[in-house]
Structure formats: C-alpha cells, structure tokens
C-alpha positions in Angstrom: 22.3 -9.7 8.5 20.5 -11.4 5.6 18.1 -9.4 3.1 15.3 -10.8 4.7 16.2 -10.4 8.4 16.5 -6.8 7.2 13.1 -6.5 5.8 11.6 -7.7 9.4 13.6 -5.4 10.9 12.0 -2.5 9.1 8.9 -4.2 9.9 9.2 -4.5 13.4 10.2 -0.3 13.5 7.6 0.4 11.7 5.3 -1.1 14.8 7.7 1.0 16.9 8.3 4.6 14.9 6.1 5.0 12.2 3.2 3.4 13.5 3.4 4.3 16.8 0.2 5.7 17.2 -1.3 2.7 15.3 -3.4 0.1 17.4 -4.9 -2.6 16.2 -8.4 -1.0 16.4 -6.9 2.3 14.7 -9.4 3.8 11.7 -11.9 1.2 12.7 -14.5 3.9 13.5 -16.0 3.5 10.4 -15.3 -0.1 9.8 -16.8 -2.4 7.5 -15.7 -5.7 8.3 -13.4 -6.8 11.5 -11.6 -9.9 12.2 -7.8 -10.9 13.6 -6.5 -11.1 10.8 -8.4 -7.9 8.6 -10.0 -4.8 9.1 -11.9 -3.0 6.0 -12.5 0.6 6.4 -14.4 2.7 3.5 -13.1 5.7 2.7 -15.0 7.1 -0.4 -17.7 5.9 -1.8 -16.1 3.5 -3.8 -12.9 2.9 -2.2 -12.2 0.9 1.0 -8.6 0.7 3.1 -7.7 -2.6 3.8 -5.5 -3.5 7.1 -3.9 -6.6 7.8 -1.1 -7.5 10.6 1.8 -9.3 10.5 2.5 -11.4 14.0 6.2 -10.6 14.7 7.9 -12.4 17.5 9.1 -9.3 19.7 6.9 -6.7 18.8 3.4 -8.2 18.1 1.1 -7.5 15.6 2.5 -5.2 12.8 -0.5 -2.9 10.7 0.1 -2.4 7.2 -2.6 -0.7 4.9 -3.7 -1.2 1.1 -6.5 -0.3 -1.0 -9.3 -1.2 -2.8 -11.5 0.3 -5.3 -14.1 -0.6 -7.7 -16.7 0.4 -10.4 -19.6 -1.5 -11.4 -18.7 -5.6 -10.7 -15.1 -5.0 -10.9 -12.4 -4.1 -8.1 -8.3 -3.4 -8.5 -6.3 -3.9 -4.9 -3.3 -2.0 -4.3 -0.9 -3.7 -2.0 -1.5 -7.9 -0.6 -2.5 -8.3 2.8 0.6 -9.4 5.1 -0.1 -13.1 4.6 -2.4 -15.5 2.1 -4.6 -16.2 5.3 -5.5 -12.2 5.2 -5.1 -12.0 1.3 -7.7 -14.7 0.5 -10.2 -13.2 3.3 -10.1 -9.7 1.4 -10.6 -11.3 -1.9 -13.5 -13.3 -0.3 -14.9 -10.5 1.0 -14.6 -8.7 -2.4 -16.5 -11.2 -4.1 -19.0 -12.0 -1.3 -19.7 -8.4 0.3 -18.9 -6.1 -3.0 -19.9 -8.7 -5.5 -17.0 -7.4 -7.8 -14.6 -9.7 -9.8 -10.8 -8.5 -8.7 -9.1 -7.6 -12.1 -5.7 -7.1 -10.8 -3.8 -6.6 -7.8 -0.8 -4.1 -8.0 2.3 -4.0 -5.7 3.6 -0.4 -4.8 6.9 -1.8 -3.4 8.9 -4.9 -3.2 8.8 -5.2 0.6 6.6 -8.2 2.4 3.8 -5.5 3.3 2.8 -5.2 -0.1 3.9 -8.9 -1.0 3.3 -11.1 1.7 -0.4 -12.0 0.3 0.8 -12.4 -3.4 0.7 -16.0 -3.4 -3.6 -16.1 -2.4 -4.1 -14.0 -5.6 -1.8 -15.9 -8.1 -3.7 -19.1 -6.8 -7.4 -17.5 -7.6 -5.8 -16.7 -10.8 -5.2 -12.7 -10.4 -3.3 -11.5 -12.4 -0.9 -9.3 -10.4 1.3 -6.0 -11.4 4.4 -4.1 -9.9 7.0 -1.6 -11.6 10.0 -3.1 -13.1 12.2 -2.2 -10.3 9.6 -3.8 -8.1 9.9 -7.6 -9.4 13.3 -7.5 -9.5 13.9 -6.7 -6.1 11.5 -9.3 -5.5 13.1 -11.8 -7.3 16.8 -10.9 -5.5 15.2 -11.6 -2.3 13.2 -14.4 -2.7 9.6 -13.2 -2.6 6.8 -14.3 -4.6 7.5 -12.3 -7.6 4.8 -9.9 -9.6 3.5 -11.3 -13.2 3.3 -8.2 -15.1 5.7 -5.5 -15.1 5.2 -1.6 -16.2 7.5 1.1 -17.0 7.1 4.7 -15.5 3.0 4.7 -15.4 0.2 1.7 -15.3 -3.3 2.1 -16.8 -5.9 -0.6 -15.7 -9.6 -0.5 -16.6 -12.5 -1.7 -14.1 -16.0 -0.9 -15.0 -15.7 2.2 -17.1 -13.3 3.7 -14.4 -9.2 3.7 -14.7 -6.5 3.8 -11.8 -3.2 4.4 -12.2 0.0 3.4 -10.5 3.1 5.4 -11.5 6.9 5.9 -10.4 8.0 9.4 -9.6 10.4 8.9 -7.8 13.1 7.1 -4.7 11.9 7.8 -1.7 10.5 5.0 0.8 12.5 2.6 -1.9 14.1 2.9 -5.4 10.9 1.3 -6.5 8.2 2.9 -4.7 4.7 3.6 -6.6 1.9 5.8 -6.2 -1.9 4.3 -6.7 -5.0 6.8 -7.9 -8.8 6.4 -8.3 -9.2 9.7 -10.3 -12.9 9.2 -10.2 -12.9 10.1 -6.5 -9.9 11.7 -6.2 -8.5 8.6 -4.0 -4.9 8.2 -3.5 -2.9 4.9 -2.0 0.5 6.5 -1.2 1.8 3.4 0.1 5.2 3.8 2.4 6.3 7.0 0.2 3.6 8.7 2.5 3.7 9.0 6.1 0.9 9.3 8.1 0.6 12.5 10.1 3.1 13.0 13.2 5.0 9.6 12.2 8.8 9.8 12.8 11.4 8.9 9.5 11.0 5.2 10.5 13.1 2.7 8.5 15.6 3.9 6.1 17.9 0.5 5.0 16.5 0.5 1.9 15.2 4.9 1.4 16.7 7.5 -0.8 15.7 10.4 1.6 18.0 12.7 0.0 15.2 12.5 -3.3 11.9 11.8 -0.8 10.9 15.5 -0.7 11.3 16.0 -4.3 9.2 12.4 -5.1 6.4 13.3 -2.9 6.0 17.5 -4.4 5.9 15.9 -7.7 3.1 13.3 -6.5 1.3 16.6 -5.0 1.7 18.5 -8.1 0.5 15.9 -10.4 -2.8 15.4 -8.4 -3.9 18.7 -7.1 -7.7 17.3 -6.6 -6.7 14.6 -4.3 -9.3 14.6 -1.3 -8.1 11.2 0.2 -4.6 9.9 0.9 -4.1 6.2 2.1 -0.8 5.9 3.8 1.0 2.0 4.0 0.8 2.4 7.6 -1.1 4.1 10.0 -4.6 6.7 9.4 -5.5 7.8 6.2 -6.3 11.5 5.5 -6.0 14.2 2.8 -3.2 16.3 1.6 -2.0 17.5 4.4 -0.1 14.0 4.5 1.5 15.0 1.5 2.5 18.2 3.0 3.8 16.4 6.5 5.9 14.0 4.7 7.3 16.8 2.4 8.3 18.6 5.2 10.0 15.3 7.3 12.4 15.1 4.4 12.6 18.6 3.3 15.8 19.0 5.5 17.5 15.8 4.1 
C-alpha cells in the first residue's frame, strides 16, 4: 500500500470511528455560513470553526475541522479546507463576510486534512506555515508543501493580537501542532484532540505510547482555555483534553 493510499485510509476511518457521530449538518446549530462544500460555525467572539468534506468513494463525505480567528482587518487559519474548491470559498468568505486580509495560514499536520486546500492560498499569495517535521513529511509524500517552517513554537501577529502554534509532542503524528488565540482563550487541537466519546481511530502514522503525555503538557500550558476545536468532530472545552488524556492514558 502506497503512502498516499494510506493517508485515505485514515481518512475514510476517520468517517467510520472517530467521526462517527459526525454528520454533515453536525455543529451547524449555530452556523454562519452553509454550503456542500463548507460550513462556518463561530465559536468565540472572534473565532469561527471551519468544516469542509472530502468526497471519498466508499464512505462519502469525510468532515474535517480548522480554524479561524481574527483581530481588527486581519485573520490567521489553522488547517486548509479538504480541497482548493473549499479553501478558496473560506478565504472568500473571509475577505467578503469578515472583511479581514488572511495573513497566514498554518498547518498542524502533514496529512491532506490540513493540506488538501494549500494550493488556493499559495495562489492568493498567502503565505503559509507548518513545523519542520510538518514540510518534510509533506514533501516525502508528494503534497503541496508549506513555505515557512518553525521550530518548537510559532508567533504570528494579526491586528494587535498573537496566536501561536507549538510542538509538544508525538501523538496524532510525529509532527502534530497545537493552535491558540490567547485573547479568547481559543484552542485548535487539531487530530492530537479527540472529540468527546470518539474511539482511538487511525493509528498508521500515531505515537500513542507519548499521546497522553503530549496532550497533559498541552493542558498544563493553557490552563485558561475555554474553547477546544478538535480536527474532527464537535468542539468543546477542556473536558476534551481530559477525554483524550484518558483514551491514551492506558497505552
């Protein structure tokens, strides 16, 4: 099986473990914008969950979550949509709905849940960031690779806000980061964090015998957090910090 026909795999259990109790209309009570191809959910007052699917041939539509945040006329997006179609619909409706200028988009992990959409942004002239690790695995398996490249912890300015996106650890992947809004206590997990009742899901490419450990340091480092953006499935607060702690504790 080729690198690639791996990643669908864990794309395609995703749809069937971790997102089990995801629909397409999950979290869309308070949606924002809805179409096929996107759903934009707020979740603070300046940060809004963005949902895109990723048509598989056996299993449908897979859901895959990102954020994105903003201060004043400027916005930073963790994670692409699952495709450019989805990626340049978010960044119109980012320039269009919030009236922001996107300063950077940031990639938690290599897989094509956080890259598939990479392309749209590099086109707009976006510049785009990931965590060493991060563009190297992209590279080795073809994807549209990151520009920028960090080491441990990213700063980014938008407005007179900063976010950060930092390594603490293998869990998900070996290159898994961890987004935060510290202005609103807003955090984008990614697939490090599982959304509440989810099962272990896909673990090709995990270090589970580290993922407890990652995700205590994660707690420990932002004990204000009030929201927590899984990649897949419904947000919440830290009690999916505590769930996930506890899936892996035994590992």
């Amino acid at each position: 099986m080729t690198h690639i026909n791996k990643i669908i795999s864990l794309l395609l259990l995703l749809t069937t473990v971790s997102c089990s109790t995801v629909k397409k209309t999950a979290s869309t009570s308070k949606a924002l914008y809805k179409t096929d191809n996107l759903i934009i959910t707020q979740v603070s007052n300046n940060s809004y969950e963005h949902t895109s699917f990723l048509p598989t041939k056996d299993y449908g539509l897979v859901p895959g979550n990102g954020l994105v945040v903003r201060n004043n006329d400027e916005a930073i997006i963790f994670d692409t949509p699952a495709d450019d179609k989805s990626a340049d619909e978010l960044i119109k409706w980012v320039e269009n709905t919030l009236h922001c200028k996107i300063v950077a988009v940031i990639a938690t992990h290599f897989h094509p849940d956080c890259l598939g959409g990479l392309k749209a942004f590099h086109d707009k002239g976006i510049p785009s960031y990931a965590y060493f690790k991060t563009i190297e695995l992209a590279k080795e398996s073809n994807f549209v690779v990151p520009e920028n490249s960090f080491k441990d912890t990213l700063v980014l300015k938008m407005g007179n806000q900063e976010i950060t996106a930092k390594f603490f650890g293998e869990g998900h992947t070996k290159d898994n980061v961890v987004g935060y809004f510290p202005s609103e206590n807003v955090m984008f997990g990614g697939c490090l964090i599982k959304e509440m009742n989810a099962t272990k899901g896909y673990l090709h490419d995990a270090n589970v015998k580290d993922w407890s450990a990652t995700v205590e340091k994660v707690k420990k480092e932002y004990p204000h957090v009030k929201v927590v953006v899984p990649g897949h499935g419904k947000y919440g607060d830290v009690k999916l910090l505590d769930y996930t702690i506890k899936l892996f504790k035994t590992e």
